[in-house]
DSSP file (Angstrom, degrees, kcal/mol; ACC not computed):
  #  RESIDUE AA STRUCTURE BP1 BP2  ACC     N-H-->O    O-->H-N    N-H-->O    O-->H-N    TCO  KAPPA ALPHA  PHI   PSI    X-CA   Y-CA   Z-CA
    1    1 A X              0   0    0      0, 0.0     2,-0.8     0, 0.0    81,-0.1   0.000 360.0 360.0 360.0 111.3  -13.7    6.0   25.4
    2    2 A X        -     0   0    0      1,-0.1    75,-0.2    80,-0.0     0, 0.0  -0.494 360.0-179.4 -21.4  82.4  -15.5    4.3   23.1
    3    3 A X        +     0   0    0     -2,-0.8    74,-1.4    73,-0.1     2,-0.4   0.597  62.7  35.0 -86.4 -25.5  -14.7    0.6   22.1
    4    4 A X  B     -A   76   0A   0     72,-0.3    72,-0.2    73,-0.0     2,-0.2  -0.962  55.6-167.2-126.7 163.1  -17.0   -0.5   19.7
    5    5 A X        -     0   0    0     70,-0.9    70,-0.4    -2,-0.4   103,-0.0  -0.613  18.8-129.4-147.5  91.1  -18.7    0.9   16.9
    6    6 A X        -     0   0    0     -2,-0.2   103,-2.4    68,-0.2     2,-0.3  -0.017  22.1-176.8  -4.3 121.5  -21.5   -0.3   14.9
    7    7 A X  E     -CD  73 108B   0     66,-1.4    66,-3.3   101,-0.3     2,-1.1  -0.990  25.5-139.7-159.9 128.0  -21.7   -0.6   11.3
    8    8 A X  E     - D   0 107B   0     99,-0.8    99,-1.3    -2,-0.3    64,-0.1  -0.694  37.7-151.5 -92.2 100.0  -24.4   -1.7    8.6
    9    9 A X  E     - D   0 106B   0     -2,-1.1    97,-0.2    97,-0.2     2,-0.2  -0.397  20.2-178.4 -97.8 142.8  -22.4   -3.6    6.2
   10   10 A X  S    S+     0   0    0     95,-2.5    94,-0.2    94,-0.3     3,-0.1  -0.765  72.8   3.9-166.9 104.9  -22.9   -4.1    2.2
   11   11 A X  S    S+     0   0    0     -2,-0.2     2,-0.4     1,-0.0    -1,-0.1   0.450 118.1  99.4 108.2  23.4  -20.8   -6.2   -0.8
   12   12 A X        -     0   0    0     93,-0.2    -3,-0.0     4,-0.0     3,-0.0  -0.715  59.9-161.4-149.9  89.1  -18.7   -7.2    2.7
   13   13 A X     >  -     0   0    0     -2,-0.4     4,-2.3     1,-0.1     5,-0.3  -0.155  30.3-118.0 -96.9 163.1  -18.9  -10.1    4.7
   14   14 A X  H  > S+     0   0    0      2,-0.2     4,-2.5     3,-0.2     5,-0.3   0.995 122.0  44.2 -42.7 -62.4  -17.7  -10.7    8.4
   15   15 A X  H  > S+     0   0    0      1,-0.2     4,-3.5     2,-0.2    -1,-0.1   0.966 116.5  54.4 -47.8 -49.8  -14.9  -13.7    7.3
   16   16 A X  H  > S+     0   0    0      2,-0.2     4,-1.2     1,-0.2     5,-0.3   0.879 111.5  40.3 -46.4 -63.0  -14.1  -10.8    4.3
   17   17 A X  H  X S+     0   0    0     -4,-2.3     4,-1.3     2,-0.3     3,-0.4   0.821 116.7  53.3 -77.7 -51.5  -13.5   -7.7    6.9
   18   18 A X  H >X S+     0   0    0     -4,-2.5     4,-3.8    -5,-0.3     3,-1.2   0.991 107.8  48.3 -19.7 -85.7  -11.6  -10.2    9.2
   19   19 A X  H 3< S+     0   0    0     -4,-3.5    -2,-0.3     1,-0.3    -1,-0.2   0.664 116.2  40.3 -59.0 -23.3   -9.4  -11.3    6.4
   20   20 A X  H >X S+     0   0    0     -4,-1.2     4,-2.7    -3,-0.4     3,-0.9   0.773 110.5  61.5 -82.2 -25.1   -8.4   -7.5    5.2
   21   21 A X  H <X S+     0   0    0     -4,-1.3     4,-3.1    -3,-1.2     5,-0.4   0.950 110.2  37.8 -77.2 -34.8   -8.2   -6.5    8.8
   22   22 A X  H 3X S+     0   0    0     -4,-3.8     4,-0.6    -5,-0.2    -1,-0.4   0.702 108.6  62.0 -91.3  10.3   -5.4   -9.1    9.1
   23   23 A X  H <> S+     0   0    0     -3,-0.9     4,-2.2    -5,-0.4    -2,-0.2   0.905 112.6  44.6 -69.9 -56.8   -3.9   -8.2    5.5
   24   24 A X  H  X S+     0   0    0     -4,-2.7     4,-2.8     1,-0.2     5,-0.3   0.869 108.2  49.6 -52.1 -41.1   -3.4   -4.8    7.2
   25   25 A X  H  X S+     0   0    0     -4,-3.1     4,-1.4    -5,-0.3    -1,-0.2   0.974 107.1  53.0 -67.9 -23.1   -2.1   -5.6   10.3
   26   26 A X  H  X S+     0   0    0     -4,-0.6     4,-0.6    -5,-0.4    -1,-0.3   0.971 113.9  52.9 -59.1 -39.0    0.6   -7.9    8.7
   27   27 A X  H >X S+     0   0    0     -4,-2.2     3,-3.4     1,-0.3     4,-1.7   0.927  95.9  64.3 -51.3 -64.1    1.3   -4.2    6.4
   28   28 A X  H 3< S+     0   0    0     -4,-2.8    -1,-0.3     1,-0.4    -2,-0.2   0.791 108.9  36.3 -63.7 -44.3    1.6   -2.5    9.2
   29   29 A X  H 3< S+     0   0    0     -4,-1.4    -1,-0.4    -5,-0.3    -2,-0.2   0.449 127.5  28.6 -69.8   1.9    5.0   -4.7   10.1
   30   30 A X  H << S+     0   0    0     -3,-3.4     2,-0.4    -4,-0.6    -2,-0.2   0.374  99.0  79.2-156.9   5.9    6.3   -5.2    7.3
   31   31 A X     X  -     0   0    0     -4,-1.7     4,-3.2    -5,-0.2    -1,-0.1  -0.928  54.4-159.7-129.8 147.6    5.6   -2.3    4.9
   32   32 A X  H  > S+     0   0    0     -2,-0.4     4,-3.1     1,-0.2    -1,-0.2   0.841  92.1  50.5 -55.3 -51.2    7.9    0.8    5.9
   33   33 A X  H  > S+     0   0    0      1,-0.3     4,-3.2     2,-0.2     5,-0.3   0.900 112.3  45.6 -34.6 -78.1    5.1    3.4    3.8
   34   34 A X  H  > S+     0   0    0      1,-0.3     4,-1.1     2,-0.2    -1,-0.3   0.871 115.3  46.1 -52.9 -43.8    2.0    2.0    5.7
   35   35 A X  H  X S+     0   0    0     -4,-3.2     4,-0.6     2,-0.2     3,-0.4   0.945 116.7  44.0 -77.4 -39.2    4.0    2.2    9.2
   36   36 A X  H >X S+     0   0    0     -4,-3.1     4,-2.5     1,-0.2     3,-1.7   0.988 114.3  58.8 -61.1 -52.1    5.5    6.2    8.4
   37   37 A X  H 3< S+     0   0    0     -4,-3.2    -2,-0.2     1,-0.3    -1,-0.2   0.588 108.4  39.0 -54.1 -17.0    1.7    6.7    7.2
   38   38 A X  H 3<>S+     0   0    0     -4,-1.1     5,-3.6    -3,-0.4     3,-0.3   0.475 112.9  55.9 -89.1 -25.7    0.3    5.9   10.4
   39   39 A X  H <<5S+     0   0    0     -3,-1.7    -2,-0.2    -4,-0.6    -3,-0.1   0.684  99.5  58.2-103.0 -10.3    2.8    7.6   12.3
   40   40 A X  T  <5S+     0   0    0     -4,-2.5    -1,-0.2     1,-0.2    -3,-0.1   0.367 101.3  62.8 -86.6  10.4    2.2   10.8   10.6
   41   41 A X  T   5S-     0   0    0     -3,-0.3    -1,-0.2    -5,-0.1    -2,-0.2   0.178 122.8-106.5 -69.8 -17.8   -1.1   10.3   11.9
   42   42 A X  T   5S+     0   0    0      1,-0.2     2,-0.4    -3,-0.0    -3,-0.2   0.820  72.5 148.6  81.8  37.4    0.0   10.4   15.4
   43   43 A X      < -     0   0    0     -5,-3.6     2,-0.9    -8,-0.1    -1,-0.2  -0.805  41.8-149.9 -93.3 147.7   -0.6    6.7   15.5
   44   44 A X    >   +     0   0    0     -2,-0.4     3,-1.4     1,-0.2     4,-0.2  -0.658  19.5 178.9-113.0  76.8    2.1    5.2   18.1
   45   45 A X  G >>  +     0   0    0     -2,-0.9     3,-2.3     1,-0.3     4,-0.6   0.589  67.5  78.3 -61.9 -27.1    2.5    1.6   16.3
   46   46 A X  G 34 S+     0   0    0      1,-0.3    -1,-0.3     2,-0.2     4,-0.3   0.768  88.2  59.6 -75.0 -25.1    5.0    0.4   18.9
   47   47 A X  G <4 S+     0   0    0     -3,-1.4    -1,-0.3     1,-0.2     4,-0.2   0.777 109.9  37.6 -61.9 -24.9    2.1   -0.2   21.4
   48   48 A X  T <4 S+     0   0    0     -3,-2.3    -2,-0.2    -4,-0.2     3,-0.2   0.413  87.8 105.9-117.4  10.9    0.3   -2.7   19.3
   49   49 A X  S  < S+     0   0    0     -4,-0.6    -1,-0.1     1,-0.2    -2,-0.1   0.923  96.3  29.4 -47.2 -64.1    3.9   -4.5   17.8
   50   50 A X  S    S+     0   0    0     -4,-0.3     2,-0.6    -3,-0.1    -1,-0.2   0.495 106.1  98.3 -91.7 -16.3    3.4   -7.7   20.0
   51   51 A X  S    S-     0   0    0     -3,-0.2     5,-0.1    -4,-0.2    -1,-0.0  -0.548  70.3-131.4  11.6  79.0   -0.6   -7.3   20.0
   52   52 A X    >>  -     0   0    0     -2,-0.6     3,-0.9     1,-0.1     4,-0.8  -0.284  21.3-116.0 -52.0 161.4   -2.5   -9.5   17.4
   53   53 A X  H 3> S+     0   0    0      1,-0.2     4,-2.3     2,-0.2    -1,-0.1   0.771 110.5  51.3 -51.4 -39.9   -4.7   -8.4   15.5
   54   54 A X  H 34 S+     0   0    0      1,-0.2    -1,-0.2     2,-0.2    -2,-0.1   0.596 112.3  47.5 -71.0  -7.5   -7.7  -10.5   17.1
   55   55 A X  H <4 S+     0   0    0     -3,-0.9    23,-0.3     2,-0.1    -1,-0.2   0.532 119.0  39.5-114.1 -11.3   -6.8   -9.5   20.3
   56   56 A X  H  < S+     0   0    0     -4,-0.8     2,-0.3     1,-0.2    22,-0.2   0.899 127.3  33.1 -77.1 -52.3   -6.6   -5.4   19.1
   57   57 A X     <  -     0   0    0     -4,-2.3     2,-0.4    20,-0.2    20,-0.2  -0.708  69.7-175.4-140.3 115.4   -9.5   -5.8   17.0
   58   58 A X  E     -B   76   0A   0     18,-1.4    18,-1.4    -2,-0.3     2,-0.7  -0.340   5.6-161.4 -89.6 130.9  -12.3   -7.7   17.3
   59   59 A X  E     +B   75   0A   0     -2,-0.4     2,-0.2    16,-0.2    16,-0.2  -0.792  17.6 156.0 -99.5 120.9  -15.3   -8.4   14.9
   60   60 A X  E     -B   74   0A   0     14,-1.2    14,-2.7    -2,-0.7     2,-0.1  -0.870  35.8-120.4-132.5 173.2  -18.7   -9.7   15.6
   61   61 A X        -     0   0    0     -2,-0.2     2,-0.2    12,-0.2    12,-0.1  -0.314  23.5-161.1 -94.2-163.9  -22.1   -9.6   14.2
   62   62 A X        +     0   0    0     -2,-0.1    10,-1.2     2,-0.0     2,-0.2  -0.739  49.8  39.4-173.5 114.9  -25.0   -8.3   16.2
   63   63 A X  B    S-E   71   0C   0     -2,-0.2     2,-0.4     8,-0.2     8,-0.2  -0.638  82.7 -73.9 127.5 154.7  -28.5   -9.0   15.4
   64   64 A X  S    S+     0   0    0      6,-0.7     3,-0.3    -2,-0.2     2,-0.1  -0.843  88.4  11.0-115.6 147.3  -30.7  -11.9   14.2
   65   65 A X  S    S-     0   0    0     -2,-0.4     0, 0.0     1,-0.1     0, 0.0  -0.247  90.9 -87.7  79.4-165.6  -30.8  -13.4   10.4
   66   66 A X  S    S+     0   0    0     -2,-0.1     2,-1.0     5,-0.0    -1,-0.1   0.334  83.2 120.9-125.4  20.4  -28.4  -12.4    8.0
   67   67 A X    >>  -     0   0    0     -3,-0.3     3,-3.0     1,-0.1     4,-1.4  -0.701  57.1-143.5 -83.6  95.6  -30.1   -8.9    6.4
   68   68 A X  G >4 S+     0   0    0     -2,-1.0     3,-0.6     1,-0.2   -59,-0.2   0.802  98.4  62.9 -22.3 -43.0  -27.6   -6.3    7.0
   69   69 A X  G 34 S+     0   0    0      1,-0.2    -1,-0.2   -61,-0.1     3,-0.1   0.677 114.8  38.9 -82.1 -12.3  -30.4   -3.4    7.7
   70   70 A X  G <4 S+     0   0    0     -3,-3.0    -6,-0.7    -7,-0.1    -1,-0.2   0.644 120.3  50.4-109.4   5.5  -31.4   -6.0   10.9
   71   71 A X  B << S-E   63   0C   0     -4,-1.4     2,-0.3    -3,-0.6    -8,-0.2  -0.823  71.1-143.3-131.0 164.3  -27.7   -7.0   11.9
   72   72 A X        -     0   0    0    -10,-1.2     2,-0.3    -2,-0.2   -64,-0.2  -0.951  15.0-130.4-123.8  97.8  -24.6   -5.2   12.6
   73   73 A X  B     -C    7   0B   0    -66,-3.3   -66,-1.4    -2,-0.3     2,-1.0  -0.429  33.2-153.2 -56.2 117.0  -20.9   -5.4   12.1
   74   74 A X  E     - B   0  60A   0    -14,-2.7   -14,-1.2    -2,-0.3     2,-0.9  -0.752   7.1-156.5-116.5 117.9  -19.8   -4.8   15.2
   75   75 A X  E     - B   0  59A   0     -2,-1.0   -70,-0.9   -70,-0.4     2,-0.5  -0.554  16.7-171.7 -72.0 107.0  -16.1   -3.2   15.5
   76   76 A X  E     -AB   4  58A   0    -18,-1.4   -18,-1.4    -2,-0.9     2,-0.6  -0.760  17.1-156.5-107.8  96.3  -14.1   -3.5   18.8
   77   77 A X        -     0   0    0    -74,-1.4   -20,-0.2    -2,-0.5     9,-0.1  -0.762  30.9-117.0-101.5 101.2  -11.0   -2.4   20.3
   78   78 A X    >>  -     0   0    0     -2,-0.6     4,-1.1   -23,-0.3     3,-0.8   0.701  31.5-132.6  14.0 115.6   -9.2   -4.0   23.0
   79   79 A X  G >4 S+     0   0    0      1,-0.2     3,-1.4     2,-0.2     4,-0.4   0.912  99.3  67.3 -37.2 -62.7   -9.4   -1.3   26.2
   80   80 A X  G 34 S+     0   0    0      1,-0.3    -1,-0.2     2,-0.1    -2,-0.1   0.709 124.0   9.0 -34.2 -46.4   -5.8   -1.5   26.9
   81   81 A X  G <> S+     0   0    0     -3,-0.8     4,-1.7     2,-0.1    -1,-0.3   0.349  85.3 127.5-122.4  17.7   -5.0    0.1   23.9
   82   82 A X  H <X S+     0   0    0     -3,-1.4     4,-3.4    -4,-1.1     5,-0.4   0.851  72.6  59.0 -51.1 -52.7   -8.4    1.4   22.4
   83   83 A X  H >> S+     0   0    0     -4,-0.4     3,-2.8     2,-0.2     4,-0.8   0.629 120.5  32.8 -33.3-110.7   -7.2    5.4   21.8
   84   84 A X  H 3> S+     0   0    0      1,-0.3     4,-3.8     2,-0.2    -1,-0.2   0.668 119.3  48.0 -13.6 -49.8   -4.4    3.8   19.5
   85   85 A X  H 3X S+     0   0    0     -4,-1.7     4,-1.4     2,-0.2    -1,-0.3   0.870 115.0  45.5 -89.3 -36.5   -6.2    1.0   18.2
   86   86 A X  H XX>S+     0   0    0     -4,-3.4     4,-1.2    -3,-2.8     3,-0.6   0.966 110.6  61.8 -56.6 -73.1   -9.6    3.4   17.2
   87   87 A X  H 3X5S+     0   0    0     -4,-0.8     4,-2.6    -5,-0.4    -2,-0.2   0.795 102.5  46.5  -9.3 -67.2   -7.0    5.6   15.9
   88   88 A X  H 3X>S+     0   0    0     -4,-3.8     4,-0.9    -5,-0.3     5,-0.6   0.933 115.4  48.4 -57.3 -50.3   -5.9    3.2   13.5
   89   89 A X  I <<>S+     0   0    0     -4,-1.4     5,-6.5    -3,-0.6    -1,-0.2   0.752 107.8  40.2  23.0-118.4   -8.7    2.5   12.6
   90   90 A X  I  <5S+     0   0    0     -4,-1.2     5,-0.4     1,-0.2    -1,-0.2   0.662 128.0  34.3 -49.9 -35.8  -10.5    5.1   12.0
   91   91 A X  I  <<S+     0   0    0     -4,-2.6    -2,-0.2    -5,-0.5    -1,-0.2   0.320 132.1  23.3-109.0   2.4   -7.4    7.1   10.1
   92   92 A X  I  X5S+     0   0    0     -4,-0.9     4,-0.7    -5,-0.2     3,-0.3   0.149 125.8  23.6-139.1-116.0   -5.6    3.8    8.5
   93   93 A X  I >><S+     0   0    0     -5,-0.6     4,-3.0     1,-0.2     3,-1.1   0.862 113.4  58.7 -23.5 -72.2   -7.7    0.5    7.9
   94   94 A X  H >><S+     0   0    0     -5,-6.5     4,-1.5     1,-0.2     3,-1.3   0.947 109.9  47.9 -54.7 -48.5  -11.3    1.7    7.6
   95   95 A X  H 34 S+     0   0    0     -5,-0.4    -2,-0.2     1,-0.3    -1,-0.2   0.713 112.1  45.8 -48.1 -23.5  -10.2    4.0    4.5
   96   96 A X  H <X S+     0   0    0     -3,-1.1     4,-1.2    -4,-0.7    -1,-0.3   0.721 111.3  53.7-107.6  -9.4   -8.3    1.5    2.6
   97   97 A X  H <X S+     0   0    0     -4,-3.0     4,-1.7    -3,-1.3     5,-0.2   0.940 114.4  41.9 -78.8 -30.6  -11.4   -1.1    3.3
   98   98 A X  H  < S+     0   0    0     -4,-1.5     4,-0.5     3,-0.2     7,-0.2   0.382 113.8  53.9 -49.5  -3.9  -14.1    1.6    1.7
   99   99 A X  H  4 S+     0   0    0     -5,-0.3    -1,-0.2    -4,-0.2    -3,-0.2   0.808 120.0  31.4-101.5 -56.3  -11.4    2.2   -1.0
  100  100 A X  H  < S+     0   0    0     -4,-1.2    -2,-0.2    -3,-0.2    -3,-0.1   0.853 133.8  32.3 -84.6 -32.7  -11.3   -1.7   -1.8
  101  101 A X  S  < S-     0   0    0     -4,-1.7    -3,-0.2     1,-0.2     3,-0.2   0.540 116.2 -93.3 -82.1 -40.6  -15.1   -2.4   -0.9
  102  102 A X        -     0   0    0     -4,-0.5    -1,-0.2    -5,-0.2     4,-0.2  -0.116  42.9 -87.4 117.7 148.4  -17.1    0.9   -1.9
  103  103 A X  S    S+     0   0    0      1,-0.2    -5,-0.1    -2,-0.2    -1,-0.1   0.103 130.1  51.8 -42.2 -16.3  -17.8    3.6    0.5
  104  104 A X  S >  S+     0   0    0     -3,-0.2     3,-0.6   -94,-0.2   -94,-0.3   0.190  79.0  99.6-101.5  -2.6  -21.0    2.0    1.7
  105  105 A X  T 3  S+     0   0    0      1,-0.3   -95,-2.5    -7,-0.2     2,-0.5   0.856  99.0  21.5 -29.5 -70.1  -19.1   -1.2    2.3
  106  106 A X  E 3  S-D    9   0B   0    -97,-0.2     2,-1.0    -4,-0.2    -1,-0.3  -0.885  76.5-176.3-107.0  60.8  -18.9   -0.1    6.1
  107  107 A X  E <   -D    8   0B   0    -99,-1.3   -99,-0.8    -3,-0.6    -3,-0.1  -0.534  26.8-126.1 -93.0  88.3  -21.7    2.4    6.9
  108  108 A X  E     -D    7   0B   0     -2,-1.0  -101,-0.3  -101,-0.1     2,-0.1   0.216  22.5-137.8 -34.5 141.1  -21.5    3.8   11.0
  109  109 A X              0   0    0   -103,-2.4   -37,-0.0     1,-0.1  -102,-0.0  -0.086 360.0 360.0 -69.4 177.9  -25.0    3.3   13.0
  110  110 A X              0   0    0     -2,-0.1    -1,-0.1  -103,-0.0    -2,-0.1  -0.121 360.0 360.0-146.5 360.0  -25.9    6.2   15.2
């Protein structure tokens, strides 16, 4: 399983992607929509209830200087729950930060 994923980031700063990532997690407790939408994803929320967000998912950069095309957002999810916590992810969170950010906000490395 996969635990990080690598991303060339643009209009979108670390502190910025931190701060929506915890806008979200707070949704995800406390609005009813976001938590049914996730679970009609076959995401299993009840795993990551006591779980911060910094300790589910972690952000860092990766890379020297501050040029996106030589550094990397680098995405991480906690082992213990990484299936779930990719999950979310991928199918929850990353769509509604390209939605708020542009579609290149976030672009995956290969």
């Amino acid at each position: 399983m996969e635990t990080e994923i690598r991303y060339s980031y643009k209009g979108i700063s670390q502190q910025e992607l931190e701060a929506k990532l915890d806008e979200i997690w707070g949704q995800l407790k406390t609005d009813s929509d976001l938590a049914t939408e996730a679970r009609s994803q076959g995401i299993d929320l009840s795993a990551l209830s006591s779980l911060p967000r910094a300790e589910a998912i972690t952000v860092r950069k990766e890379g020297k200087g501050f040029d996106p095309v030589t550094t990397a957002l680098v995405v991480a999810f906690a082992p213990v729950v990484a299936t779930i916590v990719k999950d979310l992810w991928q199918k929850i969170i990353l769509p509604r930060i390209t939605h708020d950010k542009g579609k290149d906000a976030l672009v995956q490395k290969k």
